[in-house]
VOPAGU-2260 file (C-alpha; in pm, 1 decimal, decimal comma):
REM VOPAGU-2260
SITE   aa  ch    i         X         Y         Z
SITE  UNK   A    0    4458,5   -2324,5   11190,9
SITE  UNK   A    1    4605,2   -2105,7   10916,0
SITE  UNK   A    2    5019,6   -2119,6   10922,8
SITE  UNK   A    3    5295,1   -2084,9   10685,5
SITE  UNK   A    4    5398,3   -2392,3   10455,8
SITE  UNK   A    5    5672,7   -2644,2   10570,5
SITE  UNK   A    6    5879,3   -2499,4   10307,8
SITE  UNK   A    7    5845,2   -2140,0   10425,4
SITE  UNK   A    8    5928,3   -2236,9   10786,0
SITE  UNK   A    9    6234,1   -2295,1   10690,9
SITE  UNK   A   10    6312,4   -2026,4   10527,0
SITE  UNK   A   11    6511,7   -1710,8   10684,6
SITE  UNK   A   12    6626,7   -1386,3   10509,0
SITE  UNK   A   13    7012,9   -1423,9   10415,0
SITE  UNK   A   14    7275,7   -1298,5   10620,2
SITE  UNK   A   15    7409,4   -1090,8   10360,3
SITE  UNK   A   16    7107,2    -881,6   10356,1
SITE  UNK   A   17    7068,1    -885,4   10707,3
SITE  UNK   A   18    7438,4    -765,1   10717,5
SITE  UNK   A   19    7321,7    -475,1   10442,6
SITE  UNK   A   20    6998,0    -399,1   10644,4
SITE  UNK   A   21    7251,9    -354,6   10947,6
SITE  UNK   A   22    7486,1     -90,6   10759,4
SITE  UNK   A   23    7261,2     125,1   10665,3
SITE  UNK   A   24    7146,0     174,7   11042,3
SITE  UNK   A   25    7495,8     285,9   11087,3
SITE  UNK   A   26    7569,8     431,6   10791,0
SITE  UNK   A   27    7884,7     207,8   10755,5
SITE  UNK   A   28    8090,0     133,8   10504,4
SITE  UNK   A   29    7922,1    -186,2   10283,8
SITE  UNK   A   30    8162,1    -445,4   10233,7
SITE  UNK   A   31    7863,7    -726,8   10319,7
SITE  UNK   A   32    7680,9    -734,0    9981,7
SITE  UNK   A   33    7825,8    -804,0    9675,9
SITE  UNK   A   34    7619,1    -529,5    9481,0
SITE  UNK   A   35    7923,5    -398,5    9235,2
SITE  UNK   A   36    7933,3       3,1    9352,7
SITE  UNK   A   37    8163,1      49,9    9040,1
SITE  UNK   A   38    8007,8     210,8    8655,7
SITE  UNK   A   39    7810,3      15,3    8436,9
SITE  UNK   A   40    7964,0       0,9    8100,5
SITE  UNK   A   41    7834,2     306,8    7865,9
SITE  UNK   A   42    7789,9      82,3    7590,2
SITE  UNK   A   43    7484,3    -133,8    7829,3
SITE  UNK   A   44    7348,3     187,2    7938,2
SITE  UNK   A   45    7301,4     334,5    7592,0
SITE  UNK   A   46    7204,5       7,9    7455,9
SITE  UNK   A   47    6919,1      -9,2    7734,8
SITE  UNK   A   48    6798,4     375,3    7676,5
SITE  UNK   A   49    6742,2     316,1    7313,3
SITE  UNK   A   50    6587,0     -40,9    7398,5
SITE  UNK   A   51    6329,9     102,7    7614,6
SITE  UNK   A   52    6306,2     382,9    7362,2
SITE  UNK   A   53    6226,6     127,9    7093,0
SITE  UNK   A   54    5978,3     -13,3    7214,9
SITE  UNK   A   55    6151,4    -382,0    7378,8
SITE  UNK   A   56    5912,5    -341,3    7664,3
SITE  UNK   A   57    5641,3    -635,6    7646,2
SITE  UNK   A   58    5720,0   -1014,8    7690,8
SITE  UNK   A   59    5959,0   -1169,1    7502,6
SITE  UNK   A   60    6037,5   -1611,8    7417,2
SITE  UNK   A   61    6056,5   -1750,5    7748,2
SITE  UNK   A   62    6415,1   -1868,9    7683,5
SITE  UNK   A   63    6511,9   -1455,6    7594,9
SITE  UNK   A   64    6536,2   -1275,4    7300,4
SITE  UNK   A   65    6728,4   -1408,1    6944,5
SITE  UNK   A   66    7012,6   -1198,8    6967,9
SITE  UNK   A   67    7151,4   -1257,2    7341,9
SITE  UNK   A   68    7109,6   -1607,7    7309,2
SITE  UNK   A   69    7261,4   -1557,8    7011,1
SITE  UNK   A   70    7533,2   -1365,6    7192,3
SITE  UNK   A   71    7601,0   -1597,6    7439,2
SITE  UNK   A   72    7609,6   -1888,1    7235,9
SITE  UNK   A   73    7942,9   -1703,9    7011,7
SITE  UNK   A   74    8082,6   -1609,4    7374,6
SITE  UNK   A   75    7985,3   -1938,0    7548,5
SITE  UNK   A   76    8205,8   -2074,7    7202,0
SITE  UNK   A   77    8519,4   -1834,7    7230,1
SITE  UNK   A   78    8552,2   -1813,5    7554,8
SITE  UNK   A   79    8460,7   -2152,5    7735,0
SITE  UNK   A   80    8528,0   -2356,6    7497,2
SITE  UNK   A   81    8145,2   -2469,6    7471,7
SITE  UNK   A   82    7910,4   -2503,5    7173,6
SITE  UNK   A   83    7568,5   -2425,4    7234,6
SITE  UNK   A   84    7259,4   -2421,4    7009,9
SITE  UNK   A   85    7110,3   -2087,5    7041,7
SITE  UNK   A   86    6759,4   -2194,0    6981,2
SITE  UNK   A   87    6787,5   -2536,9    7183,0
SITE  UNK   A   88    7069,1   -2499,4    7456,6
SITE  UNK   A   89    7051,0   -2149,0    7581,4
SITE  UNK   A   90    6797,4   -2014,6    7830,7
SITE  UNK   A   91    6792,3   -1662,5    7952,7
SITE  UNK   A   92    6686,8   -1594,7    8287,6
SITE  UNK   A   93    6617,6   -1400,9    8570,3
SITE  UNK   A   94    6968,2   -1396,9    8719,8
SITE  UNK   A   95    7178,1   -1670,9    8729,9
SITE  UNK   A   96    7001,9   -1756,9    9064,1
SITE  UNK   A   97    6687,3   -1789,2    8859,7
SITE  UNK   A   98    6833,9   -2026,3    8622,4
SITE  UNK   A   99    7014,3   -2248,1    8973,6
SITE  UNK   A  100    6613,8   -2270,7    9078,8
SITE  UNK   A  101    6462,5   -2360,3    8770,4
SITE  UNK   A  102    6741,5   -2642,4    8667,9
SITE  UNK   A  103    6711,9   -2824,2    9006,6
SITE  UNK   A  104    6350,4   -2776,9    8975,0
SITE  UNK   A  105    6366,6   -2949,7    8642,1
SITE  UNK   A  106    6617,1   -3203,0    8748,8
SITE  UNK   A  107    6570,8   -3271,8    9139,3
SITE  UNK   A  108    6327,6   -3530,2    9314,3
SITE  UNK   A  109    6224,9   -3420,7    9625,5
SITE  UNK   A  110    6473,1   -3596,1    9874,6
SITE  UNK   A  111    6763,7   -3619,6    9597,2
SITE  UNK   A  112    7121,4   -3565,0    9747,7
SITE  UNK   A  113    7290,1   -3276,4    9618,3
SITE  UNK   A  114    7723,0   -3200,3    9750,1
SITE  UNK   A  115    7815,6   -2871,3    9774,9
SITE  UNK   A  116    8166,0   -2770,1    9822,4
SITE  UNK   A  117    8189,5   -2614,4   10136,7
SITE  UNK   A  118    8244,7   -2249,3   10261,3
SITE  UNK   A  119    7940,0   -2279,0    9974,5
SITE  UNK   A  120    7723,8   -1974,8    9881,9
SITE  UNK   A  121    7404,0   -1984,2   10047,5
SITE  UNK   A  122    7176,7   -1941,8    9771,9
SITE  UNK   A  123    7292,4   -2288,0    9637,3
SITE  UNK   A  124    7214,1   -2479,2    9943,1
SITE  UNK   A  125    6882,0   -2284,5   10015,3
SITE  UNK   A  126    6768,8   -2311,8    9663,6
SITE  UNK   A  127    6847,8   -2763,3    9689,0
SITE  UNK   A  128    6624,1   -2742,9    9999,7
SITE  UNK   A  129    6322,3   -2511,9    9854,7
SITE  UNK   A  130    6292,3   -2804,4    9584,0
SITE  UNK   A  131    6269,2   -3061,8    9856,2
SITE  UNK   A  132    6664,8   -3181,4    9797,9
SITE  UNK   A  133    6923,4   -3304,2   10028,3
SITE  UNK   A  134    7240,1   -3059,1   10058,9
SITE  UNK   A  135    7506,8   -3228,6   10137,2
SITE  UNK   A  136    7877,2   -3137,0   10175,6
SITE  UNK   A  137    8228,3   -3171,9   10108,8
SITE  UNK   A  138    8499,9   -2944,5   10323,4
SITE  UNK   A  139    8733,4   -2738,8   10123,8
SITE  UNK   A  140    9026,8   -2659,8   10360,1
SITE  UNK   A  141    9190,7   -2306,5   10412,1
SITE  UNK   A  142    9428,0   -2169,0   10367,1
SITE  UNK   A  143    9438,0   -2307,0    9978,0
SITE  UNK   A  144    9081,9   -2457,4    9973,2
SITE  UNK   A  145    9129,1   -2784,0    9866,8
SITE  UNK   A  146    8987,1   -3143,4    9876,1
SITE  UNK   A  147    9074,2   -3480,5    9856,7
SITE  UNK   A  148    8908,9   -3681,8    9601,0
SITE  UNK   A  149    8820,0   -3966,4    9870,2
SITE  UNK   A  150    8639,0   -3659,6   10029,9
SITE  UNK   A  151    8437,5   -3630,3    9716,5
SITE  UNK   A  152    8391,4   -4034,0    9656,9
SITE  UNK   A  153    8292,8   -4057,7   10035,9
SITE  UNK   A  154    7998,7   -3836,1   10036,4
SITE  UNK   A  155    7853,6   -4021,6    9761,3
SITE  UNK   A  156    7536,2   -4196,2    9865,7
SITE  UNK   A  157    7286,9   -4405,0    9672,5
SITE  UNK   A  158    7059,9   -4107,3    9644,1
SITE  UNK   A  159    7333,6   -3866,5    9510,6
SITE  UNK   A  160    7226,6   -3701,5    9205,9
SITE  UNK   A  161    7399,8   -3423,0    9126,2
SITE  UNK   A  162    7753,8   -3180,2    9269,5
SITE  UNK   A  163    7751,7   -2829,2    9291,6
SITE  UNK   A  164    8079,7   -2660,8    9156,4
SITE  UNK   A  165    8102,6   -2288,2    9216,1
SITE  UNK   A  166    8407,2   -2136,4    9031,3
SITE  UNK   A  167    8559,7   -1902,3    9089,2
SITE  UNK   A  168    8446,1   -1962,2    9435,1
SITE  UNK   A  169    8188,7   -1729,8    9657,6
SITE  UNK   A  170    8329,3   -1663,2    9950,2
SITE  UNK   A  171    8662,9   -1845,0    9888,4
SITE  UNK   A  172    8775,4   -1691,0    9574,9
SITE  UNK   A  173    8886,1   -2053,1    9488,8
SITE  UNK   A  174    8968,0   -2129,8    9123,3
SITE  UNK   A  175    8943,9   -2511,1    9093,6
SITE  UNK   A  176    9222,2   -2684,5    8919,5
SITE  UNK   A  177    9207,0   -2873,3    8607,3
SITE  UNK   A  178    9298,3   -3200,5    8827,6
SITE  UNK   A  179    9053,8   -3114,7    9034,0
SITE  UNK   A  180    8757,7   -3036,2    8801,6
SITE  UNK   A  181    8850,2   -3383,7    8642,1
SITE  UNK   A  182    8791,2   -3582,7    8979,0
SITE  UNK   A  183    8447,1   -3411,6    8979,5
SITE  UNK   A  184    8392,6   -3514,4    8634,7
SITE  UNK   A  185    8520,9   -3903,0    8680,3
SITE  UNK   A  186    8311,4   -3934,8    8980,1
SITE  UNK   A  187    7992,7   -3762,2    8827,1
SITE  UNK   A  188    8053,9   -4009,3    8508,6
SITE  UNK   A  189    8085,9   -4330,5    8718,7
SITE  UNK   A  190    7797,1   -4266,0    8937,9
SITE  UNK   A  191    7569,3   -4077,4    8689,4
SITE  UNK   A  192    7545,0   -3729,8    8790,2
SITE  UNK   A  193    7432,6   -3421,4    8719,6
SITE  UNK   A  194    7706,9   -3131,6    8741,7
SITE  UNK   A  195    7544,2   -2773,3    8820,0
SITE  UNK   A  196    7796,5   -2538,0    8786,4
SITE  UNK   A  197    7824,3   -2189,8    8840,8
SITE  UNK   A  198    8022,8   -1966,1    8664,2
SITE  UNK   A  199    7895,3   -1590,2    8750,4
SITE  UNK   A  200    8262,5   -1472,5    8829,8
SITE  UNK   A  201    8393,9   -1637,1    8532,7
SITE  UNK   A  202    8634,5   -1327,5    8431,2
SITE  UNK   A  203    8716,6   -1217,6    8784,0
SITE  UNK   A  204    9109,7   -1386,1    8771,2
SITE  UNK   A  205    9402,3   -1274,0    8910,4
SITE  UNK   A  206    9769,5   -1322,6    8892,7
SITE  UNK   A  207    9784,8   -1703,4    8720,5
SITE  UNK   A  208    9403,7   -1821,4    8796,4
SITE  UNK   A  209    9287,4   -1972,7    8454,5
SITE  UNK   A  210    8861,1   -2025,2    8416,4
SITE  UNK   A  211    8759,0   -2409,6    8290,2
SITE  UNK   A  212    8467,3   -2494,9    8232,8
SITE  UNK   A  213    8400,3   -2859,9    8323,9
SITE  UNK   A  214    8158,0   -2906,2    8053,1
SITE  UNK   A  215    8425,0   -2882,2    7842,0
SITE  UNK   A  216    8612,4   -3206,9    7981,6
SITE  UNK   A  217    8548,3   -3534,5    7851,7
SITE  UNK   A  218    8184,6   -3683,5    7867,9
SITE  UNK   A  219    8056,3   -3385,6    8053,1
SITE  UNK   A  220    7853,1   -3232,5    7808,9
SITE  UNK   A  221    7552,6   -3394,4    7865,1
SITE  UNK   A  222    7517,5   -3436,3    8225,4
SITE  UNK   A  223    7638,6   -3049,6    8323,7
SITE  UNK   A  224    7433,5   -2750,3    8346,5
SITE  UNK   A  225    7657,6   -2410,0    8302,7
SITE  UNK   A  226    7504,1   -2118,9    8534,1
SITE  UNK   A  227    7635,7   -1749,9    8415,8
SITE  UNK   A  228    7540,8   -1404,9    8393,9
SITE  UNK   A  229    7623,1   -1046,9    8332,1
SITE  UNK   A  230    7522,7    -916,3    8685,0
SITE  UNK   A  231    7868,7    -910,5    8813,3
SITE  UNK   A  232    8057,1    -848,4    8483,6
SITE  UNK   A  233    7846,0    -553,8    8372,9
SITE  UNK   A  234    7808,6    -436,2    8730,8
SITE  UNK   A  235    7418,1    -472,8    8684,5
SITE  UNK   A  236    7354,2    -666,3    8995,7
SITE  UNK   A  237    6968,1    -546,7    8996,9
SITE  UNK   A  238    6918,3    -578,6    8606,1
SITE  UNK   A  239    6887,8    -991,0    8688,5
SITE  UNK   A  240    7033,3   -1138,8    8343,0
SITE  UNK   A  241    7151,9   -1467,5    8410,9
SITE  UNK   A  242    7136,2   -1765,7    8139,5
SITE  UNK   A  243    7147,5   -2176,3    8140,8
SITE  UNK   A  244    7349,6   -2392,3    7898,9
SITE  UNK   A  245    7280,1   -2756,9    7915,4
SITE  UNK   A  246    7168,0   -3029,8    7626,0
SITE  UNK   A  247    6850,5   -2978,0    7440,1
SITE  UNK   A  248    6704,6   -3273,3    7696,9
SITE  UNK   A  249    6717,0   -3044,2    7966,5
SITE  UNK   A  250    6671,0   -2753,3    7858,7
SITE  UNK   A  251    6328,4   -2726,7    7759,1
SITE  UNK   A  252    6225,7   -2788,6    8116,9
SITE  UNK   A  253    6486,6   -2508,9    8272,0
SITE  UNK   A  254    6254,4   -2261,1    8013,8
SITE  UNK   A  255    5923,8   -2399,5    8097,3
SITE  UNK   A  256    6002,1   -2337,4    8462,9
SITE  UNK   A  257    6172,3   -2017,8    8398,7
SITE  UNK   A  258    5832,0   -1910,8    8241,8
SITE  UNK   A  259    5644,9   -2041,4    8485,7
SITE  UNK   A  260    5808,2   -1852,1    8766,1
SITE  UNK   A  261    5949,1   -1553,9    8581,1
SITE  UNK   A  262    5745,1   -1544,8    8248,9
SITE  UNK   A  263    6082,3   -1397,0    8083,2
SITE  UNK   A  264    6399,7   -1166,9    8207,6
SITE  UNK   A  265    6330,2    -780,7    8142,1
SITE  UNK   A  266    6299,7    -773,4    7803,5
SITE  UNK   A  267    6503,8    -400,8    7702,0
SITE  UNK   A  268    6788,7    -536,1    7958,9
SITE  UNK   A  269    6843,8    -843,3    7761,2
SITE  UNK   A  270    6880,0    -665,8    7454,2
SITE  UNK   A  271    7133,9    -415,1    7653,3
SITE  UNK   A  272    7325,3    -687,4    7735,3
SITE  UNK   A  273    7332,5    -856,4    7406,2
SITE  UNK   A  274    7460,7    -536,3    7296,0
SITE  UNK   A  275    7722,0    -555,2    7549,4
SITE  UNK   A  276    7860,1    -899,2    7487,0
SITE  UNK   A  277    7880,6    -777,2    7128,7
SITE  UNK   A  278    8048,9    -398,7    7145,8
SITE  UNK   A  279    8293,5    -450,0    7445,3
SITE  UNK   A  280    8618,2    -537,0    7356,8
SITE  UNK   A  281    8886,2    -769,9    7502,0
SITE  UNK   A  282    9050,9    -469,0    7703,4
SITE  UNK   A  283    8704,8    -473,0    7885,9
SITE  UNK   A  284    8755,1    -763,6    8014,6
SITE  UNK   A  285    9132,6    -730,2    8070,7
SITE  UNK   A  286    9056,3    -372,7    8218,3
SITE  UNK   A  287    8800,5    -568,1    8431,8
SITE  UNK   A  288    9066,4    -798,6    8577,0
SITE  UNK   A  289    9366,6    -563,2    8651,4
SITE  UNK   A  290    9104,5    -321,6    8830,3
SITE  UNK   A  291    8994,7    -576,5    9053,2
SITE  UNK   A  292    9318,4    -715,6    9119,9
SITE  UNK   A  293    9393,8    -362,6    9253,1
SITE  UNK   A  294    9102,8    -368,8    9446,0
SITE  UNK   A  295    9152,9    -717,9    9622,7
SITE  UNK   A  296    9531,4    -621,7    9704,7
SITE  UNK   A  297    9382,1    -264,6    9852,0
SITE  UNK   A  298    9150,1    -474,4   10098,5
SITE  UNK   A  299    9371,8    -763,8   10173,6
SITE  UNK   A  300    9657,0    -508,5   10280,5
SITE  UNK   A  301    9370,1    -290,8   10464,4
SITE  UNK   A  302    9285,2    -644,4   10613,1
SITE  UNK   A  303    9652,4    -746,6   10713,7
SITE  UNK   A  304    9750,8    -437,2   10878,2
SITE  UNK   A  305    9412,3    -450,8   11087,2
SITE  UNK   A  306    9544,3    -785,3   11244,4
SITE  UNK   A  307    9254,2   -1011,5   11011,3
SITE  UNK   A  308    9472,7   -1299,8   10850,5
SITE  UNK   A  309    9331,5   -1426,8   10498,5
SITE  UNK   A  310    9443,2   -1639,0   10237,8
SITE  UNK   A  311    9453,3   -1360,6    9875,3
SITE  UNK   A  312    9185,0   -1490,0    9651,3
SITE  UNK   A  313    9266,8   -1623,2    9327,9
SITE  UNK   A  314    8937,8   -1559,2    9190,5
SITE  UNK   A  315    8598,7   -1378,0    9194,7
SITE  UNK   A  316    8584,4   -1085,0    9513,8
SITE  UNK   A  317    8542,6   -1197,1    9869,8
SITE  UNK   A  318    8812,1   -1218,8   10115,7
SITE  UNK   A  319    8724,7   -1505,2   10377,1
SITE  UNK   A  320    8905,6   -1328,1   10714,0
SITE  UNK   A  321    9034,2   -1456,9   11028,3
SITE  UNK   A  322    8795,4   -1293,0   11271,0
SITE  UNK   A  323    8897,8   -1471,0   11599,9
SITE  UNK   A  324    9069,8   -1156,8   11758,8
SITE  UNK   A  325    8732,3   -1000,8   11769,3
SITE  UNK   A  326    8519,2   -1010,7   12062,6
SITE  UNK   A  327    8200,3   -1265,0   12086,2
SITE  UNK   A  328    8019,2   -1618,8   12092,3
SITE  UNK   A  329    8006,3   -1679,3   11710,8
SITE  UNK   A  330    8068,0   -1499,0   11355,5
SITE  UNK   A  331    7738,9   -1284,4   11405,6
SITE  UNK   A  332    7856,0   -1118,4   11724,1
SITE  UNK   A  333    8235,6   -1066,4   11508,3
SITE  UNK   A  334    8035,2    -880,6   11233,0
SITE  UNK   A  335    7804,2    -673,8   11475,8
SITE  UNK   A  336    8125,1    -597,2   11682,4
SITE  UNK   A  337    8300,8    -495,3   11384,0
SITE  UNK   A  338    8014,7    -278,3   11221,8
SITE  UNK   A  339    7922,9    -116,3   11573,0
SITE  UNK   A  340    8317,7     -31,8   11625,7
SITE  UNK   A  341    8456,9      45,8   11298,5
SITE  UNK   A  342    8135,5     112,6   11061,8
SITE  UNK   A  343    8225,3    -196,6   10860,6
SITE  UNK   A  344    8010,2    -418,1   10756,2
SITE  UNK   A  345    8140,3    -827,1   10647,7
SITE  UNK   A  346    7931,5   -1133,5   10665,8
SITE  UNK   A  347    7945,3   -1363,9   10906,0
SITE  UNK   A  348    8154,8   -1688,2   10787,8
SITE  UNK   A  349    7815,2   -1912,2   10990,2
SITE  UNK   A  350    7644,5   -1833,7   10666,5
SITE  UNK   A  351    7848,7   -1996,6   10472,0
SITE  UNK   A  352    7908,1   -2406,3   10644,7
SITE  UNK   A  353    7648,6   -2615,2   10781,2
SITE  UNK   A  354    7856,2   -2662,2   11116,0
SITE  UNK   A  355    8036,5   -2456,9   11299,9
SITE  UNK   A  356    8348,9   -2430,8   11091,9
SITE  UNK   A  357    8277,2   -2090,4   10999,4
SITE  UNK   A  358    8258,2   -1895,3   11318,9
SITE  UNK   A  359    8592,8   -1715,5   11367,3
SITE  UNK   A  360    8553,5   -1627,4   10997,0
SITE  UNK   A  361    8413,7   -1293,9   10824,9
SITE  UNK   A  362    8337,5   -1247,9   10443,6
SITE  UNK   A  363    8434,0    -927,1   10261,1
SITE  UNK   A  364    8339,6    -815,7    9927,3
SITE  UNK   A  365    8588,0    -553,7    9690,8
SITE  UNK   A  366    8315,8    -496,3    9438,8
SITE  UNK   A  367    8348,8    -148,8    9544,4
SITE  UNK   A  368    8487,5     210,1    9423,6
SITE  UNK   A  369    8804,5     250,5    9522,8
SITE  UNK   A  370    8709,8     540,1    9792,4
SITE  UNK   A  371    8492,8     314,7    9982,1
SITE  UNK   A  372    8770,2      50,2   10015,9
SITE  UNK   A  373    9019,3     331,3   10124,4
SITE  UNK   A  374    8771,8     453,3   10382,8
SITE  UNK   A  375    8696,5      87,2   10491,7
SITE  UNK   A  376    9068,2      96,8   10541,5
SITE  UNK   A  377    9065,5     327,0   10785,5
SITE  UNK   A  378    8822,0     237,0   10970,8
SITE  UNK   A  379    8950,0    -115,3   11013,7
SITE  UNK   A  380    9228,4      33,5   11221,4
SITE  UNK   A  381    8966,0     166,8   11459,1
SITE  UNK   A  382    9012,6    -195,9   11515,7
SITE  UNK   A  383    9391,6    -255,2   11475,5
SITE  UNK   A  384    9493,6      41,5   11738,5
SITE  UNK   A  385    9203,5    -119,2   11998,6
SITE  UNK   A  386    9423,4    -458,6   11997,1
């Protein structure tokens, strides 16, 4: 009889698209999905019309186009600290999600052990299990989200391969520590690791939250994979430019992969993007910070005086939220509650732990204008004035 592969049996849609799916019903206010409501620069848009009008339309090198790898290598060098070979140690893909499933496919065995950090971001543990690995986890505890580093020595297992680092942090908004990135990197060293890290809200700091990239500690190099993109930067979610940046040893498998699957990331978007990474000036990205600082104070205050507790993020933008006031049995019936009562839409903290540590715990996302936030606002005290 005809059925649906192991793999796909296991497989469910996310519940942050579920959550999106349910908003629109309502016609809420989105605060599930991190899809970046706010402009795209105009230097990406006009650098994407006159790609297209150019003629960038057909395939391009599997591992993208000269000049963004190019790009990335002179930002992966002034601003993280890491030197890359643009022609050997730089592959553009389709999102950074894209580059996350080609890497593990080029450097997982099926039933390899993979730690995650955990609240972790779904499409980290989903993507380990699609290539036949072994999540595995390691609890990061609120309000600060930290972890011992016996935590991190005890989940280590003879058939540990590789850690997952995600930071800044989705849902947290953790920014790990320089003590703590090193306790990753002594442990990966002594039990020969792989380090996939992912770095997509690199510039998304606040108050004194510095970015380090653990390839840049001693003996890292080698043995980590760095995962970033312009999706959330740019506010080009949909566009799906992500990249890899790894030694020449692995990366010629990420790009074979990445063509396999992919065959290449839209080719006129690349160059848009190269051309952003080139024209935008460090008051973009400053700009970039102190408007999303705004935002995450806006929601967090929006947040307090509707009675949801939450720890201010240091980095990237989520707000993990005390939901326990709220009616039902688990963090689904919180977020249904919540978007059926106030026409706000969060995502349920379940989607984010393997237990049930998450249930009294709702995710919400400030990549939004600064209306929407105000009107979420309001509507949250639909909620408040009910208590």
């Amino acid at each position: 009889m005809l059925s649906l592969s192991q793999r796909a049996e296991r497989i469910a849609q996310s519940d942050i698209r579920t959550m999106s799916v349910e908003c629109e019903r309502v016609r809420g206010v989105n605060l599930a999905q991190g899809i970046c409501d706010t402009p795209v620069p105009a230097e990406v848009c006009a650098a994407a019309e006159r790609a297209i009008e150019s003629g960038y339309n057909q395939y391009t090198r599997l591992d993208g186009i000269s000049a963004l790898r190019q790009a990335i290598a002179k930002k992966m060098r002034s601003f993280n600290g890491i030197v890359a070979d643009p022609e050997n140690e730089i592959v553009v893909t389709v999102g950074s999600t894209g580059a996350f499933y080609c890497a593990f496919l080029s450097l997982l065995n099926p039933g390899d052990e993979v730690l995650l950090f955990e609240p972790y971001y779904g499409y980290h543990v989903h993507t380990v299990e699609a290539v036949g690995g072994v999540p595995r986890y390691i609890a990061l505890r609120a309000p600060d989200w930290v972890f011992d580093r016996k935590d991190l020595e005890q989940a280590i297992t003879p058939r540990t391969r590789a850690i997952v680092v995600n930071s800044p942090a989705n849902p947290s908004g953790k920014v790990f520590s320089r003590a703590e990135l090193a306790w990753i990197a002594e442990v990966a060293q002594q039990h020969d690791l792989f380090v996939f890290t992912d770095e997509i809200y690199e510039y998304f700091l606040y108050d004194d939250a510095r970015h380090l990239s653990i390839a840049t500690l001693p003996g890292m190099r080698d043995r980590t994979i760095t995962i970033s993109g312009y999706s959330k930067t740019f506010s080009i979610t949909g566009w799906r430019i992500g990249y890899a940046v790894c030694s020449e040893r692995w990366a010629g498998a990420i790009g074979y992969y990445s063509d396999l699957a992919y065959i290449c990331a839209p080719a006129p978007l690349q160059h848009a993007v190269a051309a952003g990474i080139n024209a935008l000036p460090e008051s973009f990205y400053q700009g970039l910070r102190r408007d999303y600082k705004q935002k995450r104070d806006l929601l967090c205050q929006a947040l307090a005086e509707a009675g949801f507790s939450s720890r201010v993020p240091a980095g990237s933008y989520y707000v993990l939220a005390d939901a326990s006031r709220l009616p039902g049995r688990n963090s689904k019936d919180r977020a249904m509650y919540l978007l059926e009562n106030a026409g706000v839409a969060a995502v349920p903290g379940g989607a984010f732990y393997h237990d049930d540590s998450g249930e009294n715990l709702l995710r919400f996302c400030y990549a939004k204008t600064d209306a929407d936030l105000q009107e979420a606002g309001r509507r949250l005290q639909r909620i408040a004035v009910r208590s």
